[in-house]
Every structure is written in C-alpha cells, then in structure tokens.
TIRO-2110 file (N, C-alpha, C; in Angstrom, 1 decimal):
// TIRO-2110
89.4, 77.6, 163.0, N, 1, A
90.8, 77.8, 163.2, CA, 1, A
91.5, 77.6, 161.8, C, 1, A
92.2, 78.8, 161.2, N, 2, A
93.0, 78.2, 160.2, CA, 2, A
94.3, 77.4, 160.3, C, 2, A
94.3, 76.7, 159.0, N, 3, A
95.3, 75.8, 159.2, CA, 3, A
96.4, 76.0, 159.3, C, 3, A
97.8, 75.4, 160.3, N, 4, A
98.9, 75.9, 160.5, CA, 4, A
100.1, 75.0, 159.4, C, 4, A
100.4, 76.0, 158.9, N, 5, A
101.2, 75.4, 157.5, CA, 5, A
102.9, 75.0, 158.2, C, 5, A
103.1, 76.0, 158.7, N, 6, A
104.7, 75.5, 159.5, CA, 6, A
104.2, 75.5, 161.0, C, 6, A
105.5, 74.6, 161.4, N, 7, A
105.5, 75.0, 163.1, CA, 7, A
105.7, 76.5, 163.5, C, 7, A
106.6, 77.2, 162.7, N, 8, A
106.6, 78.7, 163.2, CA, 8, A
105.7, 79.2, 163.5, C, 8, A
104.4, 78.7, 162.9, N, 9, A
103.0, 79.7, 163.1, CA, 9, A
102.5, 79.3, 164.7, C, 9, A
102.8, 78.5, 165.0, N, 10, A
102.5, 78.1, 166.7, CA, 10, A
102.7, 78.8, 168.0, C, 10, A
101.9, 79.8, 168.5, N, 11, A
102.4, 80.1, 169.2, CA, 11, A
103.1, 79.3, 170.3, C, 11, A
102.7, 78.2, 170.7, N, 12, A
103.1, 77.4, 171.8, CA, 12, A
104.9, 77.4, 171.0, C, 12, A
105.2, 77.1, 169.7, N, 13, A
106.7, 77.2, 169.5, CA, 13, A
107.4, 78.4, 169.7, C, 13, A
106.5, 79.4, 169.3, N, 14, A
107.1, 80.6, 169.8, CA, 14, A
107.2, 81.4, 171.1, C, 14, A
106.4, 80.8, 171.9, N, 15, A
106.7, 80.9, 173.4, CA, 15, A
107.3, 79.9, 173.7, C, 15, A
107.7, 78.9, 172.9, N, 16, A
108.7, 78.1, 173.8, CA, 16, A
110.5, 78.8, 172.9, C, 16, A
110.5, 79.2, 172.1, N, 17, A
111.2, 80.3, 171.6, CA, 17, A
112.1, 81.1, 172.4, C, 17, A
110.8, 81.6, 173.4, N, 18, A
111.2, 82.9, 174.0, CA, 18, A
111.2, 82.4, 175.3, C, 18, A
111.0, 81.1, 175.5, N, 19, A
111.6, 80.0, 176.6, CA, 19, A
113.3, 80.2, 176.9, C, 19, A
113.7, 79.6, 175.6, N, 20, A
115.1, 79.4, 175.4, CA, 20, A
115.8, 80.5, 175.6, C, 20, A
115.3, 81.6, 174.9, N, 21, A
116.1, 83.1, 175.3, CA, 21, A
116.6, 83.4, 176.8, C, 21, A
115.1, 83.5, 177.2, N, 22, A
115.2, 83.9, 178.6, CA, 22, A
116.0, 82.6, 179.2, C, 22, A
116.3, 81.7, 179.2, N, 23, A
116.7, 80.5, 180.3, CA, 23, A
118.6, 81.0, 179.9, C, 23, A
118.6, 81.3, 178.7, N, 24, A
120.1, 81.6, 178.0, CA, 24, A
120.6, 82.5, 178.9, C, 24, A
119.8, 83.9, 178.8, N, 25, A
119.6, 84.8, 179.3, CA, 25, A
120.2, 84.8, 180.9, C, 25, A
119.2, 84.0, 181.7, N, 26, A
119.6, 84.2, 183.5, CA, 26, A
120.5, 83.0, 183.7, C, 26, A
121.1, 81.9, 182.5, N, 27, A
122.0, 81.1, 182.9, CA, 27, A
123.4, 81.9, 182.8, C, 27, A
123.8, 83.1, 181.9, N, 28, A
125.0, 83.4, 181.9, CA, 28, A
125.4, 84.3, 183.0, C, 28, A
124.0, 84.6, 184.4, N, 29, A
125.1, 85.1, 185.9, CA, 29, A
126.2, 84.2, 185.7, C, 29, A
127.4, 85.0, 186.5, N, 30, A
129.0, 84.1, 186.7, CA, 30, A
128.2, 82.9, 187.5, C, 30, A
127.7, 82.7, 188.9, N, 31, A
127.9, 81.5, 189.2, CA, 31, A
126.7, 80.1, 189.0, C, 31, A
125.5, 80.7, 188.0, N, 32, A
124.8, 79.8, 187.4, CA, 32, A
125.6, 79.3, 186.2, C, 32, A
126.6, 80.2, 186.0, N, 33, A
127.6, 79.9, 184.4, CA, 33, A
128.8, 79.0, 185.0, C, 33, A
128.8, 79.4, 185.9, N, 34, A
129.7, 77.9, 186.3, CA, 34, A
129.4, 76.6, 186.8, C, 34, A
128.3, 76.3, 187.0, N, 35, A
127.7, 75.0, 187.4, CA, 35, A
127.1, 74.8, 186.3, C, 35, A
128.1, 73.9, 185.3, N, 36, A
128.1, 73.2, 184.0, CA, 36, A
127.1, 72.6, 184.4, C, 36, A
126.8, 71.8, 185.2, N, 37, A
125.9, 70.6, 184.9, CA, 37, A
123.9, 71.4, 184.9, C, 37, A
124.0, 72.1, 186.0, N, 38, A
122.8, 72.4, 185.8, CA, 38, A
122.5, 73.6, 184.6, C, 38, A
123.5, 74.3, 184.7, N, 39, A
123.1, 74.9, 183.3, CA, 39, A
123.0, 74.4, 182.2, C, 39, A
123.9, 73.6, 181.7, N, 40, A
123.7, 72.5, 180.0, CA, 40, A
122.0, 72.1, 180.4, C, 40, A
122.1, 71.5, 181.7, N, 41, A
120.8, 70.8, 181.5, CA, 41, A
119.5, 71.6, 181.4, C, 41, A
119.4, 72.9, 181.8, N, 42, A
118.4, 73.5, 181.7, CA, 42, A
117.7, 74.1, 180.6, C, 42, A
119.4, 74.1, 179.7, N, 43, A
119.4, 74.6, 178.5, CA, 43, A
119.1, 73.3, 177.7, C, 43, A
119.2, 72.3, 178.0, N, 44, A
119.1, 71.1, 176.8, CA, 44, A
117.2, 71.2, 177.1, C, 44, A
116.9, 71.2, 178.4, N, 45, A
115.9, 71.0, 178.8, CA, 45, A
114.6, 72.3, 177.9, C, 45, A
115.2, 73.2, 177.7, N, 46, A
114.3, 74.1, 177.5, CA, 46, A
114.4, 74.0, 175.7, C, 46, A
115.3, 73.5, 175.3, N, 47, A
115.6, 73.7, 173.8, CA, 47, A
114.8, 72.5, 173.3, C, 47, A
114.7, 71.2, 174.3, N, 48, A
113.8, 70.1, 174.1, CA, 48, A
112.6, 70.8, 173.8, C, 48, A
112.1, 71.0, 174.6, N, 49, A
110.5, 72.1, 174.3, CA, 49, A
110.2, 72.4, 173.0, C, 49, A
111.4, 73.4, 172.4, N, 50, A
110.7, 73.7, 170.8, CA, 50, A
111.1, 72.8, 169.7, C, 50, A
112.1, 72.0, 170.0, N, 51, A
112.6, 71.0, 169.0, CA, 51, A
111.1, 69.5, 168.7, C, 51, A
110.7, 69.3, 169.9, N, 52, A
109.5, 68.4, 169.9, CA, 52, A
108.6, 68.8, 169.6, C, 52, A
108.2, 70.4, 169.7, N, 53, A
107.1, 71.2, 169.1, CA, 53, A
107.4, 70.7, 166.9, C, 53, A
108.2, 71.1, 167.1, N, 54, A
108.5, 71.3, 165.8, CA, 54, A
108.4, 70.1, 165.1, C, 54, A
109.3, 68.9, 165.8, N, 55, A
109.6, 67.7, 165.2, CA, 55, A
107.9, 67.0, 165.1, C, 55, A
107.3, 67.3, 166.0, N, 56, A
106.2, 66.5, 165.9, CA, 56, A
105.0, 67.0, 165.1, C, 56, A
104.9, 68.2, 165.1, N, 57, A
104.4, 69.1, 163.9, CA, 57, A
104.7, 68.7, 162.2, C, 57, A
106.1, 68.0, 162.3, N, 58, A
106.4, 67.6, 161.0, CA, 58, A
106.1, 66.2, 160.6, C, 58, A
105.6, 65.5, 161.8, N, 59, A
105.6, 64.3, 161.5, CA, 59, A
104.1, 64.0, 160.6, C, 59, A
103.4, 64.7, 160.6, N, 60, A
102.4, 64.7, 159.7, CA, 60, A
101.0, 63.6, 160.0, C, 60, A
101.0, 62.9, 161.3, N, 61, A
100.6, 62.4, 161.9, CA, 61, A
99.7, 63.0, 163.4, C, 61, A
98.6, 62.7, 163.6, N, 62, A
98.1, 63.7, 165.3, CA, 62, A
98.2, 62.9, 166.1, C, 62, A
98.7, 61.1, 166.1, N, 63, A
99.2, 60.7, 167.6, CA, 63, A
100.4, 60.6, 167.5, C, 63, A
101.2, 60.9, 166.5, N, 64, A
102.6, 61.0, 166.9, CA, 64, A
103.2, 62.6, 167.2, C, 64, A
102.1, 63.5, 166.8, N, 65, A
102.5, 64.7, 167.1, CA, 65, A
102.2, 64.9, 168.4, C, 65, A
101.6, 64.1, 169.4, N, 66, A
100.6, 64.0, 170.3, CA, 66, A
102.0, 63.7, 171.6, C, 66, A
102.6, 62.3, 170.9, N, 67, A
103.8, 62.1, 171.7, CA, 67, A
104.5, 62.7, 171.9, C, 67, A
104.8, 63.8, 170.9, N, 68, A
106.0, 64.6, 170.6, CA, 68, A
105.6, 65.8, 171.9, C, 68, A
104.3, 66.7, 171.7, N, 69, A
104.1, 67.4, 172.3, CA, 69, A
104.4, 66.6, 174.3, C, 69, A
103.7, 65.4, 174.0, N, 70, A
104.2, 64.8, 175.6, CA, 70, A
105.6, 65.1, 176.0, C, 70, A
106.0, 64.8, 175.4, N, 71, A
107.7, 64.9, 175.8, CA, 71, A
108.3, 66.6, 175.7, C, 71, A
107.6, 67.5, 175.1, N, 72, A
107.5, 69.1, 174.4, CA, 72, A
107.0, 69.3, 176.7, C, 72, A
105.9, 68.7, 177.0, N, 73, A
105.4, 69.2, 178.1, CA, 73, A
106.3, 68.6, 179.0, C, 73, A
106.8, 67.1, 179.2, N, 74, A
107.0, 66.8, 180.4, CA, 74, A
108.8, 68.0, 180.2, C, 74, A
109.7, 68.3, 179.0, N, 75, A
110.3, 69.0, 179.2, CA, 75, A
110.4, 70.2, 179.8, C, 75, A
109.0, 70.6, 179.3, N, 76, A
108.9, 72.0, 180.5, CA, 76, A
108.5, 72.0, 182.1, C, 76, A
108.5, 70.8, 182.5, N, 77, A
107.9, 70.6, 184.0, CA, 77, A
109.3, 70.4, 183.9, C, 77, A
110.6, 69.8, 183.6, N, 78, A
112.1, 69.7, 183.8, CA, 78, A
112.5, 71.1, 184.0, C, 78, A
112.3, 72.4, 182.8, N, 79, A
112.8, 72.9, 183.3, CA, 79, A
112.1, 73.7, 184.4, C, 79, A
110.9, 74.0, 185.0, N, 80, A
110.4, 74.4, 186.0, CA, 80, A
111.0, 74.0, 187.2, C, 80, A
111.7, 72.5, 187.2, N, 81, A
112.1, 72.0, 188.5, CA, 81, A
113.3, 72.6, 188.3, C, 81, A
114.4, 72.6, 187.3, N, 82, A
115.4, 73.3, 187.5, CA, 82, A
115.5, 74.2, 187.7, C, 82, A
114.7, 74.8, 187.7, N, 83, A
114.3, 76.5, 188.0, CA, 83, A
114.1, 77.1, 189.5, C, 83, A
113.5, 76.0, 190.2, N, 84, A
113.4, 76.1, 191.8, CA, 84, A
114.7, 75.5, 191.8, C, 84, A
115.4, 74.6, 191.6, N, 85, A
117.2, 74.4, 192.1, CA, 85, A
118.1, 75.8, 192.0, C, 85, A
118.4, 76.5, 190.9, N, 86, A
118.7, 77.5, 190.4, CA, 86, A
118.2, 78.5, 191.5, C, 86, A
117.2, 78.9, 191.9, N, 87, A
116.3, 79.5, 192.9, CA, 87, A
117.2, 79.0, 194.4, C, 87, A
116.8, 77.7, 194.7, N, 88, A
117.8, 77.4, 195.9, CA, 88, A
119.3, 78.1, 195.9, C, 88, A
119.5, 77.4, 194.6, N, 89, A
121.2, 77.6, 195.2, CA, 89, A
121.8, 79.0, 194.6, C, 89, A
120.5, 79.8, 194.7, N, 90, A
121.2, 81.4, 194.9, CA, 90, A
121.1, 81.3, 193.1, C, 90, A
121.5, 81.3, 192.2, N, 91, A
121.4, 81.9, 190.7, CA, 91, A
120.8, 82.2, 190.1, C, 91, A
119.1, 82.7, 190.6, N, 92, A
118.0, 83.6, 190.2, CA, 92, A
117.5, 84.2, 191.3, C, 92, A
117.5, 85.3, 190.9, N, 93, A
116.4, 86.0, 191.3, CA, 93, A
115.1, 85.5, 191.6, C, 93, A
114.3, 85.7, 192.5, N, 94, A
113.2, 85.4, 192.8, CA, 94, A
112.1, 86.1, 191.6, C, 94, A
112.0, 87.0, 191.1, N, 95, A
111.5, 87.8, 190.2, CA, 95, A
112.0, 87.3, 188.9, C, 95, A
113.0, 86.8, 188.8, N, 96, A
113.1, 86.1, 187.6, CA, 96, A
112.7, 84.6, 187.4, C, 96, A
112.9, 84.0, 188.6, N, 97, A
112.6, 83.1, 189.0, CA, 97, A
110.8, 82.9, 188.5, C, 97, A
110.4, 83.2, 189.4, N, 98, A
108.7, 83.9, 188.7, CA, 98, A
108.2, 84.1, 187.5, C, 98, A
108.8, 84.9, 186.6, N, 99, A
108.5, 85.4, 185.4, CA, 99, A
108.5, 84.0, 184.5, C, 99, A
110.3, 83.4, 184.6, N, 100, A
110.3, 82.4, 183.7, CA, 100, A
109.5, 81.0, 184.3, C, 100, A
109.1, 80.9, 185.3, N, 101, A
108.1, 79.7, 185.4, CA, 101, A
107.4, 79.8, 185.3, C, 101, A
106.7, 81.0, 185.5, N, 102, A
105.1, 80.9, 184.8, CA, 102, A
105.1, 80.8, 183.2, C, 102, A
106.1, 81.3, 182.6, N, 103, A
106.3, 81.4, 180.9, CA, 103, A
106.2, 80.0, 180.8, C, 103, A
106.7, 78.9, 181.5, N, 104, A
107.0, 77.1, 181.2, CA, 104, A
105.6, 77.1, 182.0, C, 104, A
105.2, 77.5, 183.0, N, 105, A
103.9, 76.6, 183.0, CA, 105, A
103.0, 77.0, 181.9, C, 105, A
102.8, 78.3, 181.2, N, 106, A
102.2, 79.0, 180.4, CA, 106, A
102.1, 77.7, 179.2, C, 106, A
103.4, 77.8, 178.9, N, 107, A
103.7, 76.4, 177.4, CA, 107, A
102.7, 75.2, 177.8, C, 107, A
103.2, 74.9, 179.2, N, 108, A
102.5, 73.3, 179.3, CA, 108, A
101.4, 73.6, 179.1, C, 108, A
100.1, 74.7, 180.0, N, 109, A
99.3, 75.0, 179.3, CA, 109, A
98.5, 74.9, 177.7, C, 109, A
99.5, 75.7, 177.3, N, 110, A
99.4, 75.6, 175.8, CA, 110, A
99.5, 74.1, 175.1, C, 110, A
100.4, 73.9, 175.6, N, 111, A
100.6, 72.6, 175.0, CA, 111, A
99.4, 71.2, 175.2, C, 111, A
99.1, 71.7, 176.6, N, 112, A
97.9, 70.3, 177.1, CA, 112, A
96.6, 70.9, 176.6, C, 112, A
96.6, 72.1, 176.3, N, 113, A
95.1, 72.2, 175.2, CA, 113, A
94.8, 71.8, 173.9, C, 113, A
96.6, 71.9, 173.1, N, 114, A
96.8, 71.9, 171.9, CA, 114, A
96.5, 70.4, 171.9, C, 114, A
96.9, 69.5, 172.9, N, 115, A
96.7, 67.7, 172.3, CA, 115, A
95.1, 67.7, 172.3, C, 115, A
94.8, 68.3, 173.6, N, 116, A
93.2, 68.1, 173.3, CA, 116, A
92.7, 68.1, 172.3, C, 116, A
93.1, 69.4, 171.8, N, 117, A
93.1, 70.1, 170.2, CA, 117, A
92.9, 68.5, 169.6, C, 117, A
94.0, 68.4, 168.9, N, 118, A
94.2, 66.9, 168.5, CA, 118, A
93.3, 65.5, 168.7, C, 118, A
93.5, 65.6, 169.8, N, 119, A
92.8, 64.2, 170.1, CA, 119, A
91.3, 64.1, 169.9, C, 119, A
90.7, 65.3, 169.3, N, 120, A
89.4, 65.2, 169.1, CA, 120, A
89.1, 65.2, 167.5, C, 120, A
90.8, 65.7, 166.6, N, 121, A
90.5, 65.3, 165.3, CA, 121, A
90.4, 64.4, 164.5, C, 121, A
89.8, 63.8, 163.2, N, 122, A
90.1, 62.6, 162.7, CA, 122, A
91.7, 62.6, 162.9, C, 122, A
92.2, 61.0, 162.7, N, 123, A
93.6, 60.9, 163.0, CA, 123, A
94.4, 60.9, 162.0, C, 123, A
95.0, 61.5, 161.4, N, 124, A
96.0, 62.1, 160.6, CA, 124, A
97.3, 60.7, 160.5, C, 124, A
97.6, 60.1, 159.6, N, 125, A
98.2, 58.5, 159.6, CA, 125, A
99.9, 59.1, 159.1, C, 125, A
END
C-alpha cells in the first residue's frame, strides 16, 4: 500500500465528501428545510464524518487516529438513524433514502477496515 501523504488521498474522506453533498442535497426539499432541528443535525452529523477523518489523520499518531476514526464511524450510524426519521416523516424519498444509507453504511465499512488497517501497525506516538 502506498503511503497516504494527506487526508485527501483517502477514499474513506472522499466518500465521506460525497456524504455531505448528497445529505445537503435531499435536506433542501421545503419541508425537510424547515425542520431546523433535524436538518442542522444531519448536517453537523454528516460533516462530523470527514472532519474526524481528517483531524485524526493529522494527528500523526495510529491510536489517536483510531479514536478519531471511532467517532468518524459512530457519526455515520447518527446519520443513518436520521435518515430512517427523515424517511418516517415524509422528507425522502425511499430511493433516496436507500442510495444515501448505503453510501454511510459504505463509510463505516471503510472506516472499520481502515482501523484494522491500523491496529495491526507498529504504533505511531
């Protein structure tokens, strides 16, 4: 595997990237756009994803990148749940619905291979 010099090179950050688009994306229907609270949160929730990708990538450390990515995953099981709410109360599509939670289960994926990744290298201080 070559070595990854920035976080940009990660796919896991760039599909959590193209997380945030799409969540932007089906939050601006009118009446998902008017339920401030679950929209800010889905959005904070999905923007958590690539910010802890990143932040823990910089930390130059593999168990602190390790936590980072924990918090990178348990944000994407947040927005998956808010994604079946949004689903209940009418402001997706079931087909969109679909697309974008498999893209966040996709990340956690990514993301719970990548610590593996990690936790099997010397540890990085």
């Amino acid at each position: 595997m070559a070595k990854l010099r920035r976080f940009e090179e990660m796919g896991m950050w760039i599909s959590a990237r193209e997380l945030v688009q799409n969540i932007y994306v089906v939050s601006r229907n009118p009446s998902f756009y008017r339920d401030y609270g679950l929209r800010d949160q889905i959005r904070r929730a999905s923007i958590s994803i690539a910010s802890n990708i990143a932040e823990g990538f910089e930390s130059q450390s593999n168990p602190i990148f390790c936590r980072f990515l924990s918090s990178a995953r348990g944000s994407a099981a947040e927005v998956r749940a808010q994604l079946y709410l949004a689903l209940d109360l009418g402001y997706l599509s079931s087909s969109d619905f679909a697309r974008i939670a498999a893209q966040a289960e996709s990340i956690s994926r990514q993301i719970t291979g990548f610590m593996n990744y990690l936790k099997k290298l010397p540890h990085r201080k």
